[in-house]
C-alpha positions in Angstrom: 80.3 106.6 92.1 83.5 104.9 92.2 87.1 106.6 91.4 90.0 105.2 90.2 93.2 107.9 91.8 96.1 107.1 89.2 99.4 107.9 91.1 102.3 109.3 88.6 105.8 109.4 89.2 105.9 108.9 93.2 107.2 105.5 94.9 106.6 104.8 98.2 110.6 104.1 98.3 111.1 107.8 97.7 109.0 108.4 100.2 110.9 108.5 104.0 107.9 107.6 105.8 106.0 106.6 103.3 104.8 103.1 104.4 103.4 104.4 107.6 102.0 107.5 105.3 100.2 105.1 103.0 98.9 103.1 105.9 97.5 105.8 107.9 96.0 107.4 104.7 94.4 103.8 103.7 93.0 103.6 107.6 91.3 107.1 106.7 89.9 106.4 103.7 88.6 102.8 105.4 87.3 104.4 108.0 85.2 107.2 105.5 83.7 104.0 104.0 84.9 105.1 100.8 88.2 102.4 100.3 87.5 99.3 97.7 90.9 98.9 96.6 94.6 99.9 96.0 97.9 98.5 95.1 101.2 99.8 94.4 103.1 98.4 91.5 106.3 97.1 90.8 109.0 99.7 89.4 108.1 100.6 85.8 111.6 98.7 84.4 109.5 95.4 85.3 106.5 96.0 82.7 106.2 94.7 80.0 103.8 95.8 76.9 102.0 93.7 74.4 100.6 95.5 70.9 98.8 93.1 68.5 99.1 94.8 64.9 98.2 92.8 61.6 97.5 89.7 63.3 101.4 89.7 64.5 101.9 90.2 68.7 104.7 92.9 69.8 106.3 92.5 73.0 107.9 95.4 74.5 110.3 95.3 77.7 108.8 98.3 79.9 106.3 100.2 79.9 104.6 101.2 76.5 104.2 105.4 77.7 107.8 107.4 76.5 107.2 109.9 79.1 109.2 110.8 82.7 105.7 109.7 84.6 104.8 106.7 85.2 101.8 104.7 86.7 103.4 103.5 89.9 99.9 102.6 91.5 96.3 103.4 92.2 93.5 103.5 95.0 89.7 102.9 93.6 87.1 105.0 96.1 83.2 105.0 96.1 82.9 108.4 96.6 79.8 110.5 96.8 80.6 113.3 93.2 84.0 114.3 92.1 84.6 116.6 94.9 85.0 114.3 97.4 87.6 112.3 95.2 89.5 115.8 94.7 89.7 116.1 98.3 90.7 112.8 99.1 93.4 113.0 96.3 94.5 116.1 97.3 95.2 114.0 101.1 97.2 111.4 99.6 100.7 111.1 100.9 101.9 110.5 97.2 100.4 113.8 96.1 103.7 115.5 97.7 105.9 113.9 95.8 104.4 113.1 92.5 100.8 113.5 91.4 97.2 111.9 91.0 95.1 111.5 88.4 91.0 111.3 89.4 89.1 108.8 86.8 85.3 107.8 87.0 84.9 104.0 86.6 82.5 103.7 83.6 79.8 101.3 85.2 79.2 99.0 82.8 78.1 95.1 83.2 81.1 92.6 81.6 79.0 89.6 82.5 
């Protein structure tokens, strides 16, 4: 079942070693056979939200959440039940400073 890991409130920039952190932690998860994406995103200053209400489109500069944690990236794993994903989660570097969110990918077929 694939797994999306949100991660809150944790950039890699806070993180001293946290480019050689993230790398070693992707390698692991590569070499588990359980890796099929990730991306870190830019800071949450650069998002910008779009609500559609009455026909009329709202832009917002940032992000839409009014909250101290933001989405600052995720990983999605094909992992084997939801305790594998904790445990993986509970391995990533950004877990120290910020925190993860575990989500099951609804399977459903867009095409």
């Amino acid at each position: 079942m694939r797994y999306m890991l949100l991660i809150y409130n944790c950039h890699r920039e806070q993180m001293p070693d946290g480019y050689d952190e993230v790398e070693a932690y992707v390698k692991d998860l590569k070499d588990r056979g359980v890796f099929l994406a990730a991306d870190p995103l830019h800071l949450p200053e650069t998002a910008t939200t779009v609500r559609v209400r009455d026909d009329d489109t709202l832009i917002t500069d940032g992000p839409f959440a009014e909250t101290h944690e933001q989405l600052g990236g995720y990983f999605i794993l094909d992992c084997k039940d939801l305790d594998e994903a904790i445990e993986l989660a509970s391995l990533c570097p950004m877990a120290k400073l910020g925190s993860v969110e575990i989500r099951p990918v609804l399977e459903v077929d867009i095409r």
